[in-house]
C-alpha positions as CSV (number, residue, x, y, z in Angstrom):
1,X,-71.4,36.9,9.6
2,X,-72.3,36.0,6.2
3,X,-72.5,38.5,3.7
4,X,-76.2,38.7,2.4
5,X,-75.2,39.7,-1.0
6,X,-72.1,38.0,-2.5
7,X,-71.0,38.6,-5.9
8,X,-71.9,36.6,-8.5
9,X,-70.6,33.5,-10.3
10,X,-68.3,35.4,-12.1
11,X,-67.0,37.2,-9.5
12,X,-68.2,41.0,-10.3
13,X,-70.7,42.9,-8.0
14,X,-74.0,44.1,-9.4
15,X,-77.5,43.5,-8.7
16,X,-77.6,39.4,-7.9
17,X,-80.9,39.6,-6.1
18,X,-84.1,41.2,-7.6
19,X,-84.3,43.5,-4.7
20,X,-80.9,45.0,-5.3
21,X,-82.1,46.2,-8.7
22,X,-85.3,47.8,-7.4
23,X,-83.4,50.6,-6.1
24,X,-82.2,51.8,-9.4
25,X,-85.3,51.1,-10.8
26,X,-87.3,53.4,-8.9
27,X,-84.8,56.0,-8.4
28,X,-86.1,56.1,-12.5
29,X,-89.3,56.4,-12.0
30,X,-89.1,59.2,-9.6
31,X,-86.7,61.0,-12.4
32,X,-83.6,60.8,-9.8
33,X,-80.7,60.7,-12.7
34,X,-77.5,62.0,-13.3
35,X,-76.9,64.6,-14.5
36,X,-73.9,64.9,-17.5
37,X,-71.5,66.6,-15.1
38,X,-71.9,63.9,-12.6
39,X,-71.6,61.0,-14.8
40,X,-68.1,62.6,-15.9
41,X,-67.1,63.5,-12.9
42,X,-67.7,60.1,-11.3
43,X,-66.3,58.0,-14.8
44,X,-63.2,60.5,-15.3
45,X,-61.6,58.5,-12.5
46,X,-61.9,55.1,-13.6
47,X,-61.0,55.9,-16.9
48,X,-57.3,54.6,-17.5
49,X,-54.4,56.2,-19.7
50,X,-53.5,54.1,-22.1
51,X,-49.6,54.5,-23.5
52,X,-48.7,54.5,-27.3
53,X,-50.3,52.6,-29.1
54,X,-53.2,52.2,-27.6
55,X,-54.1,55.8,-27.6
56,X,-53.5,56.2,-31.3
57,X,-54.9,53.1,-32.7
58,X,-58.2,53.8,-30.5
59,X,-58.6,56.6,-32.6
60,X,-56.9,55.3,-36.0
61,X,-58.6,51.9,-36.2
62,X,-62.0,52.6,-37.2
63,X,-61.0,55.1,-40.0
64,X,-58.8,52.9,-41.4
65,X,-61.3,50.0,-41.4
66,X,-64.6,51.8,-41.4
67,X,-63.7,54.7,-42.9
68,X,-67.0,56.8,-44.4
69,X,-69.3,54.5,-42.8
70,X,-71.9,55.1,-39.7
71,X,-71.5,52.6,-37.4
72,X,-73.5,53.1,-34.0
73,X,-74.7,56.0,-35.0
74,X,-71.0,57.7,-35.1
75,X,-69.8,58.9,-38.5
76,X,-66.3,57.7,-39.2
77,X,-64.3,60.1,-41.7
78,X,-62.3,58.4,-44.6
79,X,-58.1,58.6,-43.7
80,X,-57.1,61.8,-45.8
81,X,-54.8,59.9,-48.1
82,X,-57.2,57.2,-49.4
83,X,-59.1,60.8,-51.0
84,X,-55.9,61.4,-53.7
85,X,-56.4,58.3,-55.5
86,X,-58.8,55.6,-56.5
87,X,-55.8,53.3,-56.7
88,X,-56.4,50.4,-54.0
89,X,-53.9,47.4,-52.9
């Protein structure tokens, strides 16, 4: 039997036919939502452990190269030792 709703082009699942988004849609519009609780407790399995570095720099990397700036909304503090002197390199 054929499957009615293959994945895409690129091979990933997700709404390929308009009908197949129609369901989220008006699960919306009758304020059916997740609540925060849900959404962590259905993402907190999916999420992966990342070893050294990738842990550290996910944290590091935007104070080191956006440090005191706002980007997406999300205020990124300026690395501690940049604060004891105007000297740069």
């Amino acid at each position: 039997m054929r499957d009615p709703d293959p994945p895409g082009p690129d091979g990933e699942g997700g709404a390929t036919r308009h009908r197949l988004a129609e369901g989220p849609v008006a699960a919306q519009s009758l304020g059916w939502a997740r609540s925060p609780e849900q959404l962590v407790a259905l993402n907190e399995p999916s999420t992966p452990s990342l070893d050294f570095p990738a842990a550290v720099t996910a944290e590091l990397t935007p104070t080191f190269g956006f440090g005191g700036a706002t980007v997406d909304g999300v205020e990124l503090p300026v690395w501690p030792p940049l604060l004891t002197s105007p000297a740069r390199y």
